[in-house]
MIMAR-489998 format. One line per 3 residues: for each residue x negated, y negated, z of C-alpha. Coordinates in nm, 2 decimals, decimal comma. Example, Ala and Ser with C-alpha at 12.3 -4.5 7.8 and 13.67 -1.06 7.14 Angstrom:
<atoms>
-1,23:0,45:0,78; -1,37:0,11:0,71 .
</atoms>
This chain:
<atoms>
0,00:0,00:0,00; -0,16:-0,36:-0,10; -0,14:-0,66:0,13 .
0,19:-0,77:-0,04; 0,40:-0,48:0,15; 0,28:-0,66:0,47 .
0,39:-1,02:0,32; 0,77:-0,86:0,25; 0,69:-0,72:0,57 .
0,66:-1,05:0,78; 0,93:-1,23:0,56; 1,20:-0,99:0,62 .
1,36:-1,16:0,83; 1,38:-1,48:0,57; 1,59:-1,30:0,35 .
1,82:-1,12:0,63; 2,08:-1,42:0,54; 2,15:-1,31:0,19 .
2,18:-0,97:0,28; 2,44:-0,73:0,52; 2,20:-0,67:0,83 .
2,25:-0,29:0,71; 2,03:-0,35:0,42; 1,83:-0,55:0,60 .
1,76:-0,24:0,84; 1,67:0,00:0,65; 1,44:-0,23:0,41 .
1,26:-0,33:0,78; 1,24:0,05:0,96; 1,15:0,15:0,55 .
0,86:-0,07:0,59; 0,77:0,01:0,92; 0,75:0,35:0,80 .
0,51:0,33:0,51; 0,25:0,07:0,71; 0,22:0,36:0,97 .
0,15:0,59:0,74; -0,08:0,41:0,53; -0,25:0,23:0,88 .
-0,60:0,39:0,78; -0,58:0,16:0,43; -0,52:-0,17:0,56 .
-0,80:-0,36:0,64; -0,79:-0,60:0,99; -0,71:-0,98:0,81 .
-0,41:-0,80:0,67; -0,29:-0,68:0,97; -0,31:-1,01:1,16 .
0,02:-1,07:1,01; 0,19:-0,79:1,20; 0,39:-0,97:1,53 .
0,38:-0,75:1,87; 0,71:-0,65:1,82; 0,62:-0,43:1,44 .
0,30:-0,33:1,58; 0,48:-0,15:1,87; 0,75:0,01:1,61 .
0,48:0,15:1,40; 0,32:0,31:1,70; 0,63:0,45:1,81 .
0,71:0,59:1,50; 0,32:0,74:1,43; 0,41:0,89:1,81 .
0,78:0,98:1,73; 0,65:1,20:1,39; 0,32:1,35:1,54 .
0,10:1,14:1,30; -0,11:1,03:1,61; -0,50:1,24:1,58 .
-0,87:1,11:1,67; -0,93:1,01:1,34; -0,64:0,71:1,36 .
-0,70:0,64:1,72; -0,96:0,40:1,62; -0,70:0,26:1,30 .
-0,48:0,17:1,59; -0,73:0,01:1,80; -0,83:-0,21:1,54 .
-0,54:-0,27:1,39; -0,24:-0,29:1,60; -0,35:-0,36:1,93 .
-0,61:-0,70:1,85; -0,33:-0,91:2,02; -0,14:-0,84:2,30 .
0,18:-0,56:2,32; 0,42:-0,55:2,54; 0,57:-0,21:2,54 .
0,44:0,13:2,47; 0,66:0,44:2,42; 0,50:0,80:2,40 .
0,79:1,03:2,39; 0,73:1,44:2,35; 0,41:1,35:2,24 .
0,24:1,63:2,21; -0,07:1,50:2,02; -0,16:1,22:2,30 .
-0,45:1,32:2,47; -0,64:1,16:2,77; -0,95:1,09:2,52 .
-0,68:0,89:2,31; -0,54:0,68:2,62; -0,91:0,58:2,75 .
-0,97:0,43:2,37; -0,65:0,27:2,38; -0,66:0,14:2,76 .
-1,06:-0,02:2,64; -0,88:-0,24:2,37; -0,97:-0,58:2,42 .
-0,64:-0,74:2,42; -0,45:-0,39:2,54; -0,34:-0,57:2,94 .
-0,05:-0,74:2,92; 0,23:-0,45:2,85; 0,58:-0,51:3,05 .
0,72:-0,16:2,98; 0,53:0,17:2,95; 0,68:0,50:2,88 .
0,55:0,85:2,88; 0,77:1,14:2,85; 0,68:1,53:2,82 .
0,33:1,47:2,69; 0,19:1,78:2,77; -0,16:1,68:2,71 .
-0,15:1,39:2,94; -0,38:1,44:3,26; -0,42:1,23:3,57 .
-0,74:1,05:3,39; -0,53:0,93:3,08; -0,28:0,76:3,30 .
-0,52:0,62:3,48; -0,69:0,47:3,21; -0,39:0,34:3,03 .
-0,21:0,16:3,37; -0,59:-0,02:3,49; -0,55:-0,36:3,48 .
-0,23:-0,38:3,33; -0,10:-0,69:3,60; 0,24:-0,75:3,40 .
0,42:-0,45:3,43; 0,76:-0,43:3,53; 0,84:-0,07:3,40 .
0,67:0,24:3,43; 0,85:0,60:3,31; 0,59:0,92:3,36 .
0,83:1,18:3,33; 0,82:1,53:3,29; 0,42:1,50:3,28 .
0,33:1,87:3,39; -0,04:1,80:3,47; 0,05:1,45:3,66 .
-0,05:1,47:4,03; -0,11:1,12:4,31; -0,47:1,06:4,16 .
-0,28:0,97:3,84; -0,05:0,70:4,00; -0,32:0,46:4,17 .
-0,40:0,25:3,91; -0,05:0,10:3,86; -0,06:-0,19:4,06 .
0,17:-0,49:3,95; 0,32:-0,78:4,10; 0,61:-0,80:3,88 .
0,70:-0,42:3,87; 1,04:-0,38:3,92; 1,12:0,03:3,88 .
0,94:0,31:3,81; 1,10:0,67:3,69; 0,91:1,00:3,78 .
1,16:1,23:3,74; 1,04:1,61:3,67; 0,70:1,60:3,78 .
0,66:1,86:4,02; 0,29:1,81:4,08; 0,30:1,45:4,29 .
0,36:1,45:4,62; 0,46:1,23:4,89; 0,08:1,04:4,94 .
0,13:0,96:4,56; 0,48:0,78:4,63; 0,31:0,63:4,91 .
0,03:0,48:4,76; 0,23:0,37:4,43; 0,49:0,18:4,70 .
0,23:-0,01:4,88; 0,06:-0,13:4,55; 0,43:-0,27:4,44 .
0,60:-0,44:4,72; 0,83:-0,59:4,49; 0,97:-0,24:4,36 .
1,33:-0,26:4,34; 1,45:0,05:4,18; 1,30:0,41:4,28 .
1,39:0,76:4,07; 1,26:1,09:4,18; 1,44:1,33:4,00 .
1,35:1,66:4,06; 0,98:1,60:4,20; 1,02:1,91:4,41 .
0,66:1,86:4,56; 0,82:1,57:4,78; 0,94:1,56:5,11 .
1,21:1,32:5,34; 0,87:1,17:5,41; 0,84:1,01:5,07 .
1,17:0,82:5,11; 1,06:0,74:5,43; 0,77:0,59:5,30 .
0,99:0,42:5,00; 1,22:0,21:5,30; 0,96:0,08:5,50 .
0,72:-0,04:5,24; 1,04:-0,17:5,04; 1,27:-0,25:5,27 .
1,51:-0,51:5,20; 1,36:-0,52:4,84; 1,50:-0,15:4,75 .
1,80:-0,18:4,56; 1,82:0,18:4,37; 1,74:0,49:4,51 .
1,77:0,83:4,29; 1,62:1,13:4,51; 1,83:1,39:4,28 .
1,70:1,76:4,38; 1,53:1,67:4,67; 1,55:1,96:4,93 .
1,67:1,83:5,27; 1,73:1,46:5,40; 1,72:1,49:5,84 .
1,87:1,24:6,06; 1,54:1,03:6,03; 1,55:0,99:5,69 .
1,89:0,80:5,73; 1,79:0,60:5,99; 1,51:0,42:5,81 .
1,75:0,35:5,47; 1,93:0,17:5,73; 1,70:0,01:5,89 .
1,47:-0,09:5,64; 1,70:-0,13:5,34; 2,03:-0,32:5,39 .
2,06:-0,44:5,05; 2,09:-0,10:4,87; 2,30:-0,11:4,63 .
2,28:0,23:4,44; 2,23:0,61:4,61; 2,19:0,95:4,44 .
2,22:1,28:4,66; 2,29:1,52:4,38; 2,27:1,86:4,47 .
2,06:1,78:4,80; 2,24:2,08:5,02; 2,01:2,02:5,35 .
2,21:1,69:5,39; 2,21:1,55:5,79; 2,58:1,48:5,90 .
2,54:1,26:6,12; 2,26:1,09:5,92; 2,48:1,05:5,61 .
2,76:0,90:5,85; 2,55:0,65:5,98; 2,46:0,53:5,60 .
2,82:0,50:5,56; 2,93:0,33:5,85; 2,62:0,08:5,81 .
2,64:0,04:5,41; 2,79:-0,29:5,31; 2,63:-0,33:4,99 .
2,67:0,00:4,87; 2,82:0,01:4,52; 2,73:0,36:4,36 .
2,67:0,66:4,59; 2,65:1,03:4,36; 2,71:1,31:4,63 .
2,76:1,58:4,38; 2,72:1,95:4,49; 2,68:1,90:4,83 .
2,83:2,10:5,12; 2,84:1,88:5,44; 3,19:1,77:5,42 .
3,28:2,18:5,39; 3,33:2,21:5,76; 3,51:2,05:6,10 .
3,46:1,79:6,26; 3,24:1,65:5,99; 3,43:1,70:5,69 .
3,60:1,38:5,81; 3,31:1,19:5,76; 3,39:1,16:5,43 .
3,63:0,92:5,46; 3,40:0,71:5,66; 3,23:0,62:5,27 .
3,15:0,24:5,22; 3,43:0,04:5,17; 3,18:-0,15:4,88 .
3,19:0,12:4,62; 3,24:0,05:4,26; 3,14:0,40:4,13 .
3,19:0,69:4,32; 3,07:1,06:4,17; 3,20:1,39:4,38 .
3,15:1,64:4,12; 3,14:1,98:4,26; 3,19:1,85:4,60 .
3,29:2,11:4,84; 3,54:1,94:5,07; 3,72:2,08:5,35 .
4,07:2,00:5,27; 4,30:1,83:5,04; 4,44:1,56:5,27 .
4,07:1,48:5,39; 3,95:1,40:5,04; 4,32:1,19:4,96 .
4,25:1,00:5,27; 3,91:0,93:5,15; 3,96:0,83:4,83 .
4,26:0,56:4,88; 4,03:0,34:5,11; 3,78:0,27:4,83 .
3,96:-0,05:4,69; 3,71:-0,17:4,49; 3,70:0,18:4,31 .
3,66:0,13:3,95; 3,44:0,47:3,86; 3,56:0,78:3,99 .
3,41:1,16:3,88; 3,58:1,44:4,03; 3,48:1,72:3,84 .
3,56:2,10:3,93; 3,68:1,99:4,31; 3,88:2,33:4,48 .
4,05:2,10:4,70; 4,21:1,89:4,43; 4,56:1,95:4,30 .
4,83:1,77:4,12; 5,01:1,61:4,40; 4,72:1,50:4,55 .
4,60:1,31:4,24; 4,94:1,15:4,21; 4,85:1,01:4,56 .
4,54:0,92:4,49; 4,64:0,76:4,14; 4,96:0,59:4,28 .
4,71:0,36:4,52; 4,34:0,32:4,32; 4,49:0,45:3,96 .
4,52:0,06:3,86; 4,15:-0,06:3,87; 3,97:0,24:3,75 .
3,84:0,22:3,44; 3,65:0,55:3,41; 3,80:0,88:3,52 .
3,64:1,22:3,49; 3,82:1,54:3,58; 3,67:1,83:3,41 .
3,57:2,18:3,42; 3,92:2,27:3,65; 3,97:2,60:3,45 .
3,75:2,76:3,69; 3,97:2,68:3,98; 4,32:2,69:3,79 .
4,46:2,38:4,06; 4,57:2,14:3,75; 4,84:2,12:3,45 .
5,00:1,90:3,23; 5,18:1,69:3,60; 4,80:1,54:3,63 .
4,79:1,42:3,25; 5,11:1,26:3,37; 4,98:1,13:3,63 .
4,66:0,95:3,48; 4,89:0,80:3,20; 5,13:0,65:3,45 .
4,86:0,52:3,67; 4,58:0,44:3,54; 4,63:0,15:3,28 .
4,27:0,02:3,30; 4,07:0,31:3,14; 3,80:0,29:2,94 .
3,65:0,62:2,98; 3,85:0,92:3,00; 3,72:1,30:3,01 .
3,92:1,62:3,07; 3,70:1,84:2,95; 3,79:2,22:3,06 .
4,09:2,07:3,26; 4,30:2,36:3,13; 4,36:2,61:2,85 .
4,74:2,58:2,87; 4,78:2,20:2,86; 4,93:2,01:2,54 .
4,86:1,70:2,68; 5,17:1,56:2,51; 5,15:1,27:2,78 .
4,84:1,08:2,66; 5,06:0,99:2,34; 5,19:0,67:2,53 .
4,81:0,60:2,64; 4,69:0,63:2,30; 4,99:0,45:2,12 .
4,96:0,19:2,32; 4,75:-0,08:2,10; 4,65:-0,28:2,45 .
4,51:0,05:2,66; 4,39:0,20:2,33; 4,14:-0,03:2,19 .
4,00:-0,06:2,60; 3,89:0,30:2,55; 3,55:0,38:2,43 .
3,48:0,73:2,59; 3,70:1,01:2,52; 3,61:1,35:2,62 .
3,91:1,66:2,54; 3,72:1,97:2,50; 3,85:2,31:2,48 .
4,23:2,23:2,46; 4,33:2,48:2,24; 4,70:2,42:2,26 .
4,63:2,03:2,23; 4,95:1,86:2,01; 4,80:1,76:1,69 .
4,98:1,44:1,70; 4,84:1,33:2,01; 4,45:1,37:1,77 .
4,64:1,11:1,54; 4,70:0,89:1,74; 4,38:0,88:1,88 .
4,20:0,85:1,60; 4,44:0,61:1,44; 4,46:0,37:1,74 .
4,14:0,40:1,95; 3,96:0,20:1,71; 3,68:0,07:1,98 .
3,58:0,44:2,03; 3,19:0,49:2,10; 3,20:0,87:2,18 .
3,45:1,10:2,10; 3,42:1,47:2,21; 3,68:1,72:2,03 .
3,49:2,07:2,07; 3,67:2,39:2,06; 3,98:2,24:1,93 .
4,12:2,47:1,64; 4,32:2,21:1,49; 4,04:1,95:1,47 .
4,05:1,95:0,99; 3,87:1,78:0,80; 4,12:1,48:0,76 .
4,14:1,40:1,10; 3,75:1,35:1,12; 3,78:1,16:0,79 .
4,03:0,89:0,97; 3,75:0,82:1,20; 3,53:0,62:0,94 .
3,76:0,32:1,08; 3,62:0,36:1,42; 3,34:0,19:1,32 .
3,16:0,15:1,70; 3,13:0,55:1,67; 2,77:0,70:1,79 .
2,83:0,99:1,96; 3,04:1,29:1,84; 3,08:1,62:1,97 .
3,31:1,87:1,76; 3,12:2,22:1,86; 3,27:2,53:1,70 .
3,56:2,32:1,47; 3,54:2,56:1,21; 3,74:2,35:0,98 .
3,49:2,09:0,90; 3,30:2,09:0,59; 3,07:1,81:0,42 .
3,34:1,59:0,33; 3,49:1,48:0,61; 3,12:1,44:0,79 .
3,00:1,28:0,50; 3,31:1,02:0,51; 3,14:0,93:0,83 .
2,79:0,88:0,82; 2,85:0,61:0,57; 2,97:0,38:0,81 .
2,88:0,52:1,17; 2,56:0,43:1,28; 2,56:0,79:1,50 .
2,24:0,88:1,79; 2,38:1,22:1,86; 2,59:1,46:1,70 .
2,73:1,83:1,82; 2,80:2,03:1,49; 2,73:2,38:1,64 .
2,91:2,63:1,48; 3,08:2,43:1,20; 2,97:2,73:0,96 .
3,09:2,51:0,66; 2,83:2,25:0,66; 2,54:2,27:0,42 .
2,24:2,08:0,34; 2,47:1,81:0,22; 2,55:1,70:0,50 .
2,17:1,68:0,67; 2,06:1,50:0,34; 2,28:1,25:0,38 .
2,23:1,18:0,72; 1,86:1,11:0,63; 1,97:0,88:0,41 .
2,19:0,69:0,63; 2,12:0,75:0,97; 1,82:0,65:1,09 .
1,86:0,60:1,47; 1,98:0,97:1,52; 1,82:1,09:1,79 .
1,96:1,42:1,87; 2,15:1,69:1,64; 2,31:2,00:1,74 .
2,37:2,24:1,47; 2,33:2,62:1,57; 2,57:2,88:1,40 .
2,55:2,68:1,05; 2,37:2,92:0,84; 2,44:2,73:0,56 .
2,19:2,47:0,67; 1,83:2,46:0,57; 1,48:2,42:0,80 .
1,37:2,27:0,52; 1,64:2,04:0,52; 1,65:1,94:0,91 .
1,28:1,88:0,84; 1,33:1,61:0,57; 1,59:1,47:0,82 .
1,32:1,45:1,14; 1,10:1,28:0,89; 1,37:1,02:0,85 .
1,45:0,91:1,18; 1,30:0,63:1,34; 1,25:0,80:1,67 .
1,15:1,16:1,74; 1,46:1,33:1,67; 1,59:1,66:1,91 .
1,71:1,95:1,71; 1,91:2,26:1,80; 1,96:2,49:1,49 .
1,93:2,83:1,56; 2,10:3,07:1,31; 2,06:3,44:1,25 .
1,82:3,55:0,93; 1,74:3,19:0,79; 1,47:3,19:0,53 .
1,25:2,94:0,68; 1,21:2,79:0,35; 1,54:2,79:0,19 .
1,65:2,48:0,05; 2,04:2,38:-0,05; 2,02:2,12:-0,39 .
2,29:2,06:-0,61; 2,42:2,28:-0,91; 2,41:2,04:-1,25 .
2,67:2,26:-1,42; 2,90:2,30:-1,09; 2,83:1,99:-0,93 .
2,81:2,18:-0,57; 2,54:2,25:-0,33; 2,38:2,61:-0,36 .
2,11:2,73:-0,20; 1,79:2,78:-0,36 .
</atoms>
């Protein structure tokens, strides 16, 4: 590529007035494409018109499509990072090496980056992190997650006034000294995740509130294995202004510990308690209703509670409720959501009540119920609620013009006796619609998924096993969706049509699930990763596939064969 690609480059955005920003997309991440691949040609002057902003794309993407070796570290070096960046994203990297951190962390202008992300790098030792967080004073993100060789003498180097949050979720290998150490380099941390580090302790949190104290705002210890009494007491005492709390799955919970966060919480807006069993039993199962009068977003999924009237009496305090996930709850049943609906229904705006197959407690009376009560919502899921429902009620949600353009998450999995009607009107009337889930529905054609190229805001879509869908109707679509994750497993119809037009049109798709289509090519789903801005996940597994096979059209026939 000649200098001039880099002047078209830099003036893209002088043009972007006489053309749809659509065109104007594609001709920029087009560009950005062929300057990373052709980074080794261009010589330094030229690429001193590249801003921050392109030079971080093009790395992303060289990241993104495994383009990154030893031979273009030094390409990179020289050319994208002789001014300052701001972010860096490595993101199932699995090329990045330590060697290639330590040449990028000795660039000369490489210390000013605000955001750094480093997902499942599986290369990435304690010395490369080291080496790429020295000296960096600006940051106010760090993400090291699921880095399998990451242990505390990897963390001590990040030391930054202005860093805000950090995420170290999956990385099983730090342990509480590392938190410690990381805290007391950032006093002005506000938001902590620690998702399934199982190598930490209470004592880590403990560390986290009195370093932080009233500074701590979020706080996600997902997976941790038991929170005592004196873990409580210090997120009281330390950190009144906590805002945000998640206990999923945490089944060595503290009663009386818990209770005193509750009773003491007046900031509290989100609290997840998922999967936990301390509200199982007398006299503490009324603790429960003792939850912070504060919350906005309140997530009991799987929740073993000891009775029905305990969780009713819980639930109708919170009235600032707005959020409200109570999926797969024994204790819940139909006349118990009514009276829970009849007094908090009003102001919720998301509702999740899936997976209740397993526990058979819910029909067609809690559809009612929902439709009657709730006229705020904006997300609605019933996934798994039942195999017998026809959810005939959510026609006057859905035909409603006012309470159906609110809605942008709808989630009605597995409802195999569903009234087709009530899929009309959706699609017809929830125009606003951002992800749509419609798996295992029989009736779910071809024409119905057609009607939804009017939903324009569409990104996510989820029609699993559908076996009705073919190319058209997904084709129809991807002219005019801009999708990041599609569920197409087991829509055997589907060739190669379909994944070559999603490379044409689709370039932020960022994950595709397409298992059972045997009609679909490797080949193809290659050409498709190659055409994605970011590195794109992909589940196709199908029995016998030649790994080479490739569909292309028929001249005479005018369809798609394989070849």
């Amino acid at each position: 590529m000649s200098s001039s690609g880099i002047l078209i480059f830099i003036n893209l955005n002088q043009i972007s007035c006489t053309c749809t920003s659509n065109m104007v997309l594609k001709l920029r991440e087009l560009l950005i494409k062929q300057v990373a691949i052709n980074l080794p040609y261009f010589s330094y002057e030229s690429c001193q018109c590249l801003t921050a902003d392109q030079r971080e794309r093009i790395l992303r993407w060289l990241a993104s499509h495994d383009c990154l070796s030893t031979p273009t570290i030094p390409h990179i070096t020289r050319n994208l990072l002789s001014i300052p960046l701001y972010s860096l994203e490595f993101y199932k990297c699995n090329q990045l090496t330590n060697n290639m951190l330590i040449e990028i962390g000795k660039a000369s202008h490489f210390s000013r980056l605000k955001s750094l992300i480093i997902h499942q790098c599986n290369q990435v030792q304690d010395s490369g992190i080291r080496a790429i967080t020295k000296g960096q004073l600006s940051l106010e993100y760090v993400a090291l997650r699921k880095l399998t060789n990451l242990t505390n003498a990897g963390l001590d180097g990040i030391h930054s006034a202005f860093l805000k949050e950090i995420d170290f979720r999956w990385n099983d290998k730090i342990q509480d000294h590392g938190i410690f150490v990381v805290v007391s380099n950032n006093l002005n941390l506000r938001s902590i995740r620690l998702v399934n580090c199982h190598g930490l302790t209470g004592q880590s949190v403990i560390h986290v509130a009195q370093n932080l104290a009233d500074k701590l705002e979020v706080l996600d210890i997902e997976g941790l294995k038991v929170l005592d009494a004196e873990v409580f007491l210090n997120l009281v005492d330390y950190c009144p202004n906590i805002r945000s709390l998640n206990l999923f799955g945490i089944l060595n919970l503290d009663a009386d510990g818990l209770f005193t966060l509750f009773v003491r919480s007046t900031r509290m807006i989100q609290i997840n308690l998922s999967y936990t069993t301390c509200f199982l039993q007398e006299p503490v199962a009324d603790y429960i209703c003792c939850l912070p009068l504060s919350l906005v977003d309140l997530c009991l999924s799987g929740t073993q509670v000891y009775s029905t009237n305990i969780l009713v009496r819980a639930l109708t305090r919170l009235q600032h409720l707005e959020h409200l996930r109570l999926n797969g709850l024994a204790t819940i049943s139909d006349d118990a959501l009514e009276k829970v609906l009849s007094v908090i229904g009003g102001r919720l705006k998301t509702l999740e009540m899936n997976g209740y197959i397993t526990v058979g407690s819910l029909t067609d009376r809690s559809v009612d119920h929902i439709v009657s009560h709730c006229t705020s919502l904006e997300q609605l899921s019933l996934n798994l609620l039942s195999f017998t429902s026809t959810l005939d009620s959510l026609y006057n949600l859905f035909s409603s013009s006012t309470r159906a353009l609110k809605l942008h998450t709808i989630s009605l999995s597995s409802f195999r006796n569903i009234n087709e009607q009530i899929l009309w009107c959706l699609v017809e009337n929830c125009l606003n619609i951002r992800l749509l889930e419609l798996s295992g529905i029989p009736s779910v054609n071809d024409a119905l998924i057609s009607s939804l190229r009017h939903c324009k805001n569409l990104s996510h879509l989820n029609i699993k096993g559908c076996k009705q869908i073919t190319d058209q109707s997904i084709c129809d679509l991807l002219g005019v969706c801009r999708f990041i994750s599609l569920v197409l497993s087991g829509c055997f119809q589907l060739t190669d049509k379909s994944i070559l037009a999603m490379a044409h049109t689709q370039p932020f798709l960022e994950e595709i699930y397409i298992s059972g289509c045997i009609r679909i090519s490797p080949a193809a789903v290659r050409y498709l990763q190659d055409n994605t801005i970011r590195r794109l996940y992909i589940d196709h597994k199908i029995p016998n596939a030649l790994p080479d096979a490739l569909m292309a059209r028929n001249l005479d026939t005018g369809l798609f064969e394989q070849v």
